[in-house]
C-alpha positions in Angstrom: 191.0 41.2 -13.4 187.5 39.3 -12.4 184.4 40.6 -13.5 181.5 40.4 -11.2 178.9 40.2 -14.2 179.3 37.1 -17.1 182.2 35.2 -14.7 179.7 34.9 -11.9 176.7 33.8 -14.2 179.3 30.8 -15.1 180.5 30.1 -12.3 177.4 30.2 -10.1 174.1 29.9 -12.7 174.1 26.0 -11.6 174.5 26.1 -7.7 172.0 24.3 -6.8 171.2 20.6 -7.0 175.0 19.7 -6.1 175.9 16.5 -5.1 177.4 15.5 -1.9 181.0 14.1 -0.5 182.2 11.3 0.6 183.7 10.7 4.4 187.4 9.5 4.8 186.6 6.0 5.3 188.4 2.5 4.7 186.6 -1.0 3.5 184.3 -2.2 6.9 181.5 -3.9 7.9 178.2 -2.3 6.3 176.3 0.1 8.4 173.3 -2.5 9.6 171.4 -4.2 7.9 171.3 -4.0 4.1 167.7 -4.1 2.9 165.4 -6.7 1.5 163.2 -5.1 -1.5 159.6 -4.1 -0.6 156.9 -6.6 -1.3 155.5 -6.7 -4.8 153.0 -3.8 -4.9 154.5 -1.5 -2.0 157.2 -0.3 -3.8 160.6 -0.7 -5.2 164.3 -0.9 -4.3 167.2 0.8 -6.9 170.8 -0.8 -6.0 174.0 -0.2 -7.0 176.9 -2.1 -6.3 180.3 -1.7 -7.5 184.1 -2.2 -6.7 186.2 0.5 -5.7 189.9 0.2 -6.1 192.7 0.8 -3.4 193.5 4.7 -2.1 190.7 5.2 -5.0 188.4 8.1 -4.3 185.0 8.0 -6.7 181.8 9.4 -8.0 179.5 6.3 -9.8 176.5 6.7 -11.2 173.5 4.4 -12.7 170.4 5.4 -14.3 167.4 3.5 -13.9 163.8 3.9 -15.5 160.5 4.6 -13.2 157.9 2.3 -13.2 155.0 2.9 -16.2 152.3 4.3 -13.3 155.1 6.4 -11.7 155.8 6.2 -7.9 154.0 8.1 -5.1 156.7 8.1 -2.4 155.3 8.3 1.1 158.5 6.0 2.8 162.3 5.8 2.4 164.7 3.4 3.9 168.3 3.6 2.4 171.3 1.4 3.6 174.6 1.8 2.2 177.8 -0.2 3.2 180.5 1.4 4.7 183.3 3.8 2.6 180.5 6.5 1.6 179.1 9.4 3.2 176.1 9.5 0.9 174.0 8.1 -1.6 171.4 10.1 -3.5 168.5 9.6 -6.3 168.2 12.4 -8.4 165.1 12.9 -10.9 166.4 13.6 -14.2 163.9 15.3 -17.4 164.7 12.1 -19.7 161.4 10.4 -20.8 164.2 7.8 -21.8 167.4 6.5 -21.5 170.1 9.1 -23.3 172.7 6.8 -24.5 175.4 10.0 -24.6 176.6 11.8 -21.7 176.8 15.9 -21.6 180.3 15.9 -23.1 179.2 13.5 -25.6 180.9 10.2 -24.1 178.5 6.8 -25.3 178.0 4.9 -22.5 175.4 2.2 -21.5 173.8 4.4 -18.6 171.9 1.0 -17.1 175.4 0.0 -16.2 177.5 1.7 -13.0 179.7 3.6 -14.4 182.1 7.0 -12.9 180.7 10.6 -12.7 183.7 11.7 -11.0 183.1 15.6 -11.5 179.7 14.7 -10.2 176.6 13.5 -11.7 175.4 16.8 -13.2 178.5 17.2 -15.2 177.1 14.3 -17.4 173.7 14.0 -16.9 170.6 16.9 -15.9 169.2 16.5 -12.9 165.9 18.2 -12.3 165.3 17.2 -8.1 166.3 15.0 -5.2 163.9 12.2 -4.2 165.5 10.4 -1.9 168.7 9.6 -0.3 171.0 9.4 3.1 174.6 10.4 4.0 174.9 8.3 7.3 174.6 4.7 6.2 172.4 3.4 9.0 171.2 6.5 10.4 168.4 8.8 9.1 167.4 9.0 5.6 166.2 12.3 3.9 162.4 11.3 3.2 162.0 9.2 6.0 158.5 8.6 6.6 155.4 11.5 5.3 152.1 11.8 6.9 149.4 10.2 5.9 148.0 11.2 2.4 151.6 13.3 1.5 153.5 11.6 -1.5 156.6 12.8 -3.1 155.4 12.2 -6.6 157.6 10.3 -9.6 156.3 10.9 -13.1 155.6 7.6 -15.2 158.8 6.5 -17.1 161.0 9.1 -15.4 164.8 8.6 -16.0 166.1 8.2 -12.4 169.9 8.9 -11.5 171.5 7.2 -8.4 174.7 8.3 -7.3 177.1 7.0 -4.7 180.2 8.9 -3.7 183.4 6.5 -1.8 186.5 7.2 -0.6 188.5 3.6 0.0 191.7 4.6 2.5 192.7 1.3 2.4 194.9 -0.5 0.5 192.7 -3.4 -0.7 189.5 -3.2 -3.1 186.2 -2.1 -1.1 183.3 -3.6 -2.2 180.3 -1.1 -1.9 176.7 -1.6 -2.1 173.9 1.0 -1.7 170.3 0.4 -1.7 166.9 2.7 -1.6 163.8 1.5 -1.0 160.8 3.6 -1.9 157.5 2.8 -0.3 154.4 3.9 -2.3 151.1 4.3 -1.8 148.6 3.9 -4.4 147.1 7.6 -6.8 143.3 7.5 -4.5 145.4 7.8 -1.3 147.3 10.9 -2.5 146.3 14.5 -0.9 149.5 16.0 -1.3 152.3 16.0 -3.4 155.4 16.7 -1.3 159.3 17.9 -2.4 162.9 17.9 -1.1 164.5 20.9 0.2 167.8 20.9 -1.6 169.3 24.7 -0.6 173.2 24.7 -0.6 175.4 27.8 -0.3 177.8 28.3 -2.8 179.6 30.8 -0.9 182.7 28.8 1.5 186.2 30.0 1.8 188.2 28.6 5.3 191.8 30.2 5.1 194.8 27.8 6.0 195.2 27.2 9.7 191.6 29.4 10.3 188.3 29.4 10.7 185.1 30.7 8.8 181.6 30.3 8.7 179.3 30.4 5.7 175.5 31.9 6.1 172.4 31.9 3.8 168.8 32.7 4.0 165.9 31.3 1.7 162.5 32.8 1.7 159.1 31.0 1.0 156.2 32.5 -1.1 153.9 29.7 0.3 152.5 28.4 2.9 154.8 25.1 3.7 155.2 22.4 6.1 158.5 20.7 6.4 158.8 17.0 8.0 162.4 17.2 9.2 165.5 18.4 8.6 169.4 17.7 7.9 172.6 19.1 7.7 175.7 18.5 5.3 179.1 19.8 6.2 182.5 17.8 4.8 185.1 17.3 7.8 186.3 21.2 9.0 183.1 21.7 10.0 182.8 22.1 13.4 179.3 23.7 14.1 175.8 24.3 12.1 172.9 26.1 13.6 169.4 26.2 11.8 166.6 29.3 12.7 163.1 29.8 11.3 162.9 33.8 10.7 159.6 35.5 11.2 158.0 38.0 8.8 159.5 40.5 11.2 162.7 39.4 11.0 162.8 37.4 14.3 164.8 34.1 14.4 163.8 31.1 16.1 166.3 28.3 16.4 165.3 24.6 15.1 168.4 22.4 15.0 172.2 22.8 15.8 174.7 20.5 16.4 178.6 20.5 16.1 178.8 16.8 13.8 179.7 16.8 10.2 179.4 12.8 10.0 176.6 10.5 11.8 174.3 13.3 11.2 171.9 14.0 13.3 168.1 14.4 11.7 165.6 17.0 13.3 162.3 15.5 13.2 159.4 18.3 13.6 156.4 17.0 15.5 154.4 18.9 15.2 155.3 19.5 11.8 157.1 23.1 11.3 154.8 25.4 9.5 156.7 28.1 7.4 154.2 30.8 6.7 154.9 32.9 3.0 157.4 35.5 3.5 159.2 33.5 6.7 162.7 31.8 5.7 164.7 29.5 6.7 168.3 31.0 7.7 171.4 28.5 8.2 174.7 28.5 9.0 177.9 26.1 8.9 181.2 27.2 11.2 184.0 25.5 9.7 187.8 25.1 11.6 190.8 24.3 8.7 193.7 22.5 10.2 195.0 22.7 6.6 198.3 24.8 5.8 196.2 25.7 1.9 192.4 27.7 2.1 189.6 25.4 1.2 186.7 26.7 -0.7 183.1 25.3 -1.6 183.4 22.5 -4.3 182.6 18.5 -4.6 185.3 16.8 -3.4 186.5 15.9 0.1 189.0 18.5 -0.4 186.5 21.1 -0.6 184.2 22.4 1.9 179.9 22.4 1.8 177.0 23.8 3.6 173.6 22.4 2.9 169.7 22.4 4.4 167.9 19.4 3.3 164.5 18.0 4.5 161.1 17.2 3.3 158.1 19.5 2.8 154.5 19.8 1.1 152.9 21.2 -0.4 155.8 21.2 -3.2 157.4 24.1 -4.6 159.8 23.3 -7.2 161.0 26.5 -7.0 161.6 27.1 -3.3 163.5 23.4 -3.1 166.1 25.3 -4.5 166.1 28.6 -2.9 164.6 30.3 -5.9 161.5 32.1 -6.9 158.2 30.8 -8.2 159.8 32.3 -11.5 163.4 30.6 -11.5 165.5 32.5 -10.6 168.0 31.9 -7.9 167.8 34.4 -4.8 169.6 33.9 -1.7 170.2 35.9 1.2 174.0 35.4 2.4 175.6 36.8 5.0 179.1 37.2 5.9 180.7 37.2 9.2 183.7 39.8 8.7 184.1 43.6 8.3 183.7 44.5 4.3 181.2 46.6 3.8 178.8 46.1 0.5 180.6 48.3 -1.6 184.3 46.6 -0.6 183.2 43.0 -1.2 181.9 43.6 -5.1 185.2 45.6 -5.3 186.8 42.3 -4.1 184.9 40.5 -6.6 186.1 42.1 -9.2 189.7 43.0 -8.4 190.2 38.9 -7.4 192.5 37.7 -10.9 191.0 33.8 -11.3 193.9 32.4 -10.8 193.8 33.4 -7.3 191.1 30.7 -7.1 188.1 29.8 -6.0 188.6 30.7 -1.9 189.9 34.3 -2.8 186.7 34.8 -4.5 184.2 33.7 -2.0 186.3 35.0 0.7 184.7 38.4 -0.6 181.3 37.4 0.9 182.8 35.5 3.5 184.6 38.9 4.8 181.6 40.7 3.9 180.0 42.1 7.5 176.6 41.0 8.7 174.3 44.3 7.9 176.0 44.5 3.9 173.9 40.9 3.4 170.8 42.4 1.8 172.2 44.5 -0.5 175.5 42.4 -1.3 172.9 39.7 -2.0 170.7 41.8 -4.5 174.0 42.9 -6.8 174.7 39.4 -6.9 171.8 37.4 -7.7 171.0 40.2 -9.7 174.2 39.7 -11.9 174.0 35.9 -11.5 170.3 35.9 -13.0 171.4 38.2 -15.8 169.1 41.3 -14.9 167.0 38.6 -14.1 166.4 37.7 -17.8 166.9 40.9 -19.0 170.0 40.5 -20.6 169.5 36.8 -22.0 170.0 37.8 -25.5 173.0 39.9 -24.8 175.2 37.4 -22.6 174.8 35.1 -25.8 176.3 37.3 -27.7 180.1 37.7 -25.4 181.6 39.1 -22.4 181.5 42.7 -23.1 177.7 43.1 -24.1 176.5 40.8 -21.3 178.6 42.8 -18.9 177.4 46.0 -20.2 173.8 45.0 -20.5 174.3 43.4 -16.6 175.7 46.7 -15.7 172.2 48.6 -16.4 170.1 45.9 -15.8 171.5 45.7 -11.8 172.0 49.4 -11.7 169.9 50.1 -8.7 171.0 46.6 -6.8 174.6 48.1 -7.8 173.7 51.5 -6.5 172.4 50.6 -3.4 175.3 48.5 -2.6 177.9 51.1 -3.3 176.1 53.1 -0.3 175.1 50.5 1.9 176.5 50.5 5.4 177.3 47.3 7.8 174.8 49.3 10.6 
């Protein structure tokens, strides 16, 4: 048996800042133009380039070290040749170049070299500065108003990571560049930050269709520049809303493309007032005779809101609060009431996998999202810090101490209704 405390603190207590996945694409002709640096003293390009073998799919990565003044980001243009659906630079918390991966591997972290279980399986990863998953089409950061500067600390490790699929059966030569455009420190009015919010919550049964919901709420005032999707290829539909601090929604982008995505520019900017949210959703359509569920791969499933905003909130880029902790809103699309879904939770064996799971939220109905959503992130969070010292000491006291801690989250759910 599953329970819903310690198992879902492992399995979801890193959900955000996940990486993206490739498309199903063969060796080609690069998308456009591939870009000349910027001129000494505008900014600075970070390449990679890389071979990748016949019916070889593959996550590379490359570290790289910021400039001594740091970078104040105002423009972005990213090309990437074809075989990838993305390519992303990650800020990392180095002040220098580790020399041993997570899992204690030496490596030479200047060179390419593979990340296969993604890049934060070997390296931290502490925000998104730039990046684009169509590779002539719209980049992430684009261009920022005047005086607004996503902001790189001096020396920062940097992490690049490209993710390609070759289909083909001969070698695929790939290579992905950023440019970031700068402006000097006495032009800087406003630091900006990268919306990063991805739901952990997909399962799509075989030969079926799903959709996968979540809701992040501001605590400040923000304004956001544009905005992008990120589906893999069963999705079929996505649908953006601004919601009011009365609960109206108000929608801002949809579309029904899960490659050459479309980018929402906002002009005038969108203005998301403390206490508003952004609410997304992904509809997904599985051909497949096995149930997908959320994960990295092209045989898994994602759905993602990404854009740039200012002022920045580290927190908020993440669907979190101001202090850490993780707290989305999801909402399911089924009939489960609240109290049915955490019995799901829990009565799902592991082996059963990662679809079986979700599809507890998934199957959860509409009106149970509040309170399904507050015995979750209550549990994920560990009584939101309260039992820190207990989950370090085993299943059975973290569990306990979880079970007290989220007793009136727990409570509530047990009598909420889907009304």
């Amino acid at each position: 048996m599953r329970t819903t405390t310690s198992s879902l603190i492992a399995l979801l207590g890193a959900a955000a800042l996940i990486g993206c996945s490739s498309s199903e694409t063969g060796p080609g002709e690069p998308g456009g133009e591939l870009l000349e640096p910027p001129a000494q003293g505008t900014g600075v390009q970070y390449r990679m380039t890389s071979t990748i073998a016949p019916a070889q799919e593959i996550e590379r990565c490359q570290l790289f070290v910021a400039p001594p003044e740091g970078l104040n980001v105002n423009r972005e243009e990213v090309r990437f040749s074809g075989g990838s659906h993305h390519v992303l630079l990650y800020a990392t918390p180095y002040t220098e170049l580790p020399t041993e991966t997570r899992r204690g591997q030496k490596l030479d972290p200047t060179q390419v070299h593979d990340c296969n279980d993604g890049p934060q399986a070997d390296w931290d990863v502490t925000g998104v500065i730039a990046g684009a998953q169509s590779s002539d089409g719209k980049s992430f950061l684009g261009g920022m108003p005047e005086g607004v500067a996503l902001k790189v600390a001096p020396g920062t490790v940097l992490l690049m990571n490209t993710h390609y699929l070759n289909s083909s059966a001969e070698p695929l030569e790939t290579d992905a560049r950023i440019n970031l455009f700068t402006i000097p420190d006495e032009e800087v009015t406003t630091e900006a930050g990268m919306l990063f919010h991805y739901n952990p919550f997909i399962s799509v049964p075989a030969h079926g269709e799903s959709s996968a919901r979540m809701r992040c709420t501001t605590e400040h005032d923000i304004s956001i520049v544009r905005m992008q999707s990120h589906m893999h290829r069963r999705g079929v539909g996505y649908a953006a809303h601004k919601v009011d601090a009365e609960g109206k929604m108000t929608e801002l982008y949809a579309h029904d493309r899960w490659e050459d995505v479309p980018s929402q520019e906002f002009e005038p900017l969108l203005e998301l007032k403390a206490g508003e949210a952004l609410d997304y959703r992904c509809d997904f359509k599985n051909t497949e005779a096995r149930d997908v569920a959320q994960g990295l791969t092209t045989r898994d499933e994602m759905c993602m809101l990404i854009g740039p905003y200012f002022p920045r909130s580290a927190a908020y880029e993440n669907c979190a609060r101001e202090d850490g902790f993780f707290t989305p809103t999801w909402f399911g699309s089924g009939k489960s009431t609240c109290a049915e879904a955490l019995s799901c939770m829990k009565s799902t064996p592991p082996e059963a996998g990662d679809a079986a799971l979700y599809g507890c939220i998934v199957d959860s109905c509409e009106g149970a999202g509040p309170q399904l959503s507050a015995a979750i992130t209550c549990q994920i969070n560990g009584g939101y810090g309260a039992c820190d010292e207990a989950c370090g000491q085993g299943a059975e006291a973290c569990n306990t101490c979880i079970a007290d801690a989220c007793a009136a989250e727990l409570a509530a759910c047990e009598v909420a209704t889907c009304d």
